[in-house]
N, C-alpha and C positions, 0 to 999 in steps of 0.2 A: 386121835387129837387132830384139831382141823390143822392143816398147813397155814392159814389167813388170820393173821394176827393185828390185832387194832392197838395203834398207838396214837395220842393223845399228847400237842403239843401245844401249849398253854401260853400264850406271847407268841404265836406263830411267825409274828410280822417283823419282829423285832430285829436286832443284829442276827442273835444268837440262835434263835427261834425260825429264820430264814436257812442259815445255813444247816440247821438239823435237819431240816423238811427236806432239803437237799439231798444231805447226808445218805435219809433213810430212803429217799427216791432212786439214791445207785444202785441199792444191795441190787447185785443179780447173781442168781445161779444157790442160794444160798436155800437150807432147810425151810425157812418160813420168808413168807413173804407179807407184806406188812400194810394195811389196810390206814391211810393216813389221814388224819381229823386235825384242824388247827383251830384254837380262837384269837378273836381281835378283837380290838378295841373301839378305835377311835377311826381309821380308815383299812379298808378291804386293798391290799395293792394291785391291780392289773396287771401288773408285767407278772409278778408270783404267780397268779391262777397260767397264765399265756404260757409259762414256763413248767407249768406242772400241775395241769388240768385233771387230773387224777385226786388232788387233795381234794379235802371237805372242807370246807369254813364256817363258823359256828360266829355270829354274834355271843359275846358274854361279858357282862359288866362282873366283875371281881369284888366291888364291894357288897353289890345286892346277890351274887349269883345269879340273877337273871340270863338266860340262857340256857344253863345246862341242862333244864330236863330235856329244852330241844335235842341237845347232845344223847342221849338216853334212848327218846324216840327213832332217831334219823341214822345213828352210826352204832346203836348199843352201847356195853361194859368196853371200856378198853381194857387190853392186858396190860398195857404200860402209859402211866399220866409224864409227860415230860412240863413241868413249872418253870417256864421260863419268863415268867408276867415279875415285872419288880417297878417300884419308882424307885427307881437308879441311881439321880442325882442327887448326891449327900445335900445339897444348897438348899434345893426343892425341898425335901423331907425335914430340913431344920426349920423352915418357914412354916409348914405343913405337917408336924409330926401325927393329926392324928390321919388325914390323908394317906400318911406314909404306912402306918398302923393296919388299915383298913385294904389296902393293896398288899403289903410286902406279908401279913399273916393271912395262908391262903384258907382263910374255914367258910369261905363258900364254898371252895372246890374240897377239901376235906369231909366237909357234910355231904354234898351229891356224892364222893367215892363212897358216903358210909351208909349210901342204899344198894349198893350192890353184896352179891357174896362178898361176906371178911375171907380177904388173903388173899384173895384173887387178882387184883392190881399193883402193882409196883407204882409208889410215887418216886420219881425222881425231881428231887425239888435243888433249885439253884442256889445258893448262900452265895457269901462271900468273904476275903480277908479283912475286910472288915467290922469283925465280929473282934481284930484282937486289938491289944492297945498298944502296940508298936514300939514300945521299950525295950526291946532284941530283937536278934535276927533268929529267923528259921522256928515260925512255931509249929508244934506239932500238936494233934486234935484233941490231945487232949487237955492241953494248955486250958487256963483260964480263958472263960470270952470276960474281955473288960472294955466296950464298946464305948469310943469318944464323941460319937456325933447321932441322933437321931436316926442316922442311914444305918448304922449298924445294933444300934438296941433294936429296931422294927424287925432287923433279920435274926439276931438272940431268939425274939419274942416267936418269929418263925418258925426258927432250928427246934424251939421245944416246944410249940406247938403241934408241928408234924411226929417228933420223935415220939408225944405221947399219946396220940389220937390215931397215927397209923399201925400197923400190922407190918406191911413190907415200905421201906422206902432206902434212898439214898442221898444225902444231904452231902451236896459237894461246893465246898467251899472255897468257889472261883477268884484270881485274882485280876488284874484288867484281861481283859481280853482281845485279841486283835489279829489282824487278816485282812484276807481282800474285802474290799463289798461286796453288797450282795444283791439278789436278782432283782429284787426293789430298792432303791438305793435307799436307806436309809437317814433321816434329819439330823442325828449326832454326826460330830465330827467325827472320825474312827484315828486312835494316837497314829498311828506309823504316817498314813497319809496328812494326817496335821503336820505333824514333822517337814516331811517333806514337801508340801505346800509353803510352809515358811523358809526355808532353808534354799529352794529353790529359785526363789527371786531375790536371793542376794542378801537378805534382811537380818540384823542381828535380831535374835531371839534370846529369852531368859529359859531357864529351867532349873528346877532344883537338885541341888545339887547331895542335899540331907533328906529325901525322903524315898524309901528303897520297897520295889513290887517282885516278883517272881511272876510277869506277863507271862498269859498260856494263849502260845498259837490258836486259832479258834478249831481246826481242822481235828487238834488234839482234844479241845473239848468236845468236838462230834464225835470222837472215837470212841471217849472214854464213855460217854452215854449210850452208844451203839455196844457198847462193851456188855455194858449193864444190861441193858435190854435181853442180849441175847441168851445170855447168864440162867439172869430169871425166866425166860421163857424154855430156855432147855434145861434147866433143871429144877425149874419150881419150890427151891429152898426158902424158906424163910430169910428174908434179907434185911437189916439193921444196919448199913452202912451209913459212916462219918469220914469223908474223905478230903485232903487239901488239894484243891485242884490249881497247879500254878507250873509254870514252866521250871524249866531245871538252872534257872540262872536269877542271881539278887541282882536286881539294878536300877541305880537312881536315874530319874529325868534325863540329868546329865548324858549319862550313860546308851540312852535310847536313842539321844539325839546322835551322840556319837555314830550308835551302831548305821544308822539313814546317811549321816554324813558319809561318811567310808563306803559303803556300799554306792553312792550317787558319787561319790568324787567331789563332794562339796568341800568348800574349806571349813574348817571345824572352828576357826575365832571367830564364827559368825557366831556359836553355842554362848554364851555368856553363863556361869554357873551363877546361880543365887541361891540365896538361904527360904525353905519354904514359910519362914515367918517377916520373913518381907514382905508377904501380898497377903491381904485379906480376903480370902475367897468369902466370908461369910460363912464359916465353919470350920470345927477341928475338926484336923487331918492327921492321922496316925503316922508317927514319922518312919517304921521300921517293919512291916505287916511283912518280910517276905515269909515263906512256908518250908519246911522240909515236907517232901513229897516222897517219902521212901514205900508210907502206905500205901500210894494210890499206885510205885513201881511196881510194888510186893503183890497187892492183890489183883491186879490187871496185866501183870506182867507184861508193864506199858513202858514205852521209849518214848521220852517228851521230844518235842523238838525243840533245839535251842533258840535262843532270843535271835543269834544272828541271822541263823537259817530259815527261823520266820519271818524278818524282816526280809533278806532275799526273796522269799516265797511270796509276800505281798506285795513287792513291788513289781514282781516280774508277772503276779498275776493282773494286778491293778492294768498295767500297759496294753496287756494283750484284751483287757475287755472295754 
C-alpha cells in the first residue's frame, strides 16, 4: 500500500477549509503522509499558497462541476474528499433558494467521485444544526430534520443526497464554528472576534438572549475530520457516518458575550440581552438547535474543548498573529 495518500479539500479557501489544509500540513512523523489538493471559487489567496506551497489548487464551479476532471488529470482519485464548499448565509439562501440548492447539494462532486473505483473514496461532507427545528435542547441524529429556513432544507436535501448516492462517507453536523483566523483572512466576521471588536470600544451591544448553539472550537473540528481520515485510510471499512458536531456546552448569544467579556475584563452592562424576535434578520432562525454529542465522544473517542477554553484559545491566538 503506497504511504502517499491524496486528500481533497472542497471550499479550501474558506474559514474552515483554510484551517484543514493546515491541519493536514502538520501531521509529521505519522504512517501516511498526505498529498493535498484544494478547490476555490471566486479568488485564489496568496498569502495560503506563500504559507504552504506544497498544496494544489483546482479552479471548480460547484454548480456546473467545471473543473474536476482537471482534478482527475493533475492530482488523480483522492482517498479522502473533505466538502467544505456551502452558501452559509441563511439571508442569502432565503433570497436565493435555488442558488442555495445548486451549491449546498454537492452532485457535481458526487458525479466526478462516481467515475472512479465505488468504495474507494471517503466523502466527508459538512451539514449543520440547522437541519433541526429548535423546539428543545440537545438533539440527537436521529431526531427529526424539521428545517425552518431555506439554509437548512438545501442541507436536508444534501444530507440525503450524499447518504444515497455514496458508498463511504460521513455527514457531520456542524454547529457555529469559531477560532482564530486564518492564513488568508477571511471576509465573514468570525463571532468570538466580533464580540470582542464591539465590546472593546466601550459600546453597548444587543444579543439574544432565547436562542441557544453548542459552538465547536474549529481546531476540534480539524480533528475530528483528521480523525476520520485516518480511520478510513487504516482500516478501509465501509463507513456510513451521522455525526453532531458541536462543542460540549448549550449557549445563548448572551452567554458568548459573557464568556469575551470575562476573559477581556470588559464590563458585562455593556451585553444588553434581547429577545431574538426583535430583529428581523430576513429569516427564520431556530431558537434551540443545541446537539448532544455523546455519538461523536463514543466514536472518536474525542474530548471537545469547552466554549470558555476556546474563547481563551482565540483570543490569545488572534494577539499573537
Amino acid at each position: 500500500m503506497s504511504s502517499r495518500k491524496r486528500v481533497l479539500v472542497v471550499g479550501g479557501t474558506g474559514y474552515l477549509g483554510q484551517h484543514l489544509l493546515q491541519g493536514f500540513s502538520e501531521i509529521q512523523g505519522t504512517p501516511f503522509e498526505y498529498d493535498l489538493a484544494f478547490t476555490y471559487h471566486s479568488n485564489l489567496p496568496q498569502p495560503l499558497l506563500d504559507a504552504l506551497p506544497h498544496l494544489l489548487p483546482f479552479y471548480v464551479d460547484l454548480k456546473t462541476g467545471q473543473g474536476f476532471y482537471g482534478i482527475s488529470h493533475s492530482f488523480g482519485q483522492p482517498d479522502v474528499v473533505v466538502n467544505c464548499a456551502a452558501l452559509s448565509v441563511p439571508r442569502v439562501c432565503e433570497m436565493d433558494p435555488n442558488a442555495a440548492l445548486s451549491v449546498n447539494v454537492p452532485s457535481s462532486l458526487v458525479d466526478w467521485l462516481s467515475n472512479f473505483k465505488e468504495g474507494s473514496t471517503l466523502l466527508i461532507h459538512l451539514s449543520t444544526d440547522q437541519v433541526y427545528e429548535g423546539v428543545k435542547s440537545f438533539y440527537k441524529e436521529e431526531d427529526e430534520t424539521v428545517p425552518v429556513n431555506v439554509y437548512g432544507k438545501s442541507k436536508v436535501a444534501a444530507e440525503q443526497f450524499v447518504s444515497e448516492k455514496c458508498l463511504n462517507f460521513a455527514i457531520l453536523r456542524s454547529s457555529i464554528i469559531f477560532g482564530p483566523q486564518t492564513i488568508s483572512p477571511v471576509p465573514k466576521s468570525l463571532p468570538i472576534q466580533w464580540i470582542d471588536g464591539g465590546l472593546s470600544k466601550g459600546e453597548k451591544m444587543d444579543f439574544f438572549h432565547d436562542e441557544y448553539r453548542c459552538p465547536v472550537y474549529v481546531k476540534d473540528v480539524v480533528a475530528i475530520i483528521l480523525a476520520l481520515t485516518s480511520r478510513w485510510i487504516s482500516e478501509g471499512k465501509q463507513m456510513q457516518l451521522l455525526l453532531n458536531v458541536g462543542g460540549p456546552d448549550r449557549v445563548s448569544r448572551v452567554q458568548m458575550a459573557e464568556a469575551v467579556a470575562d476573559f477581556r475584563g470588559y464590563n458585562t452592562s455593556l451585553i444588553k440581552p434581547v429577545s431574538a424576535s426583535s430583529v428581523d434578520r430576513g429569516v427564520k432562525s431556530p431558537a434551540d438547535i443545541s446537539m448532544n454529542i455523546t455519538k461523536l465522544v463514543q466514536t472518536l473517542n474525542f474530548s471537545p474543548t469547552s466554549f470558555t477554553d476556546g474563547v481563551k484559545l482565540t483570543l490569545t491566538t488572534g494577539a499573537k498573529s
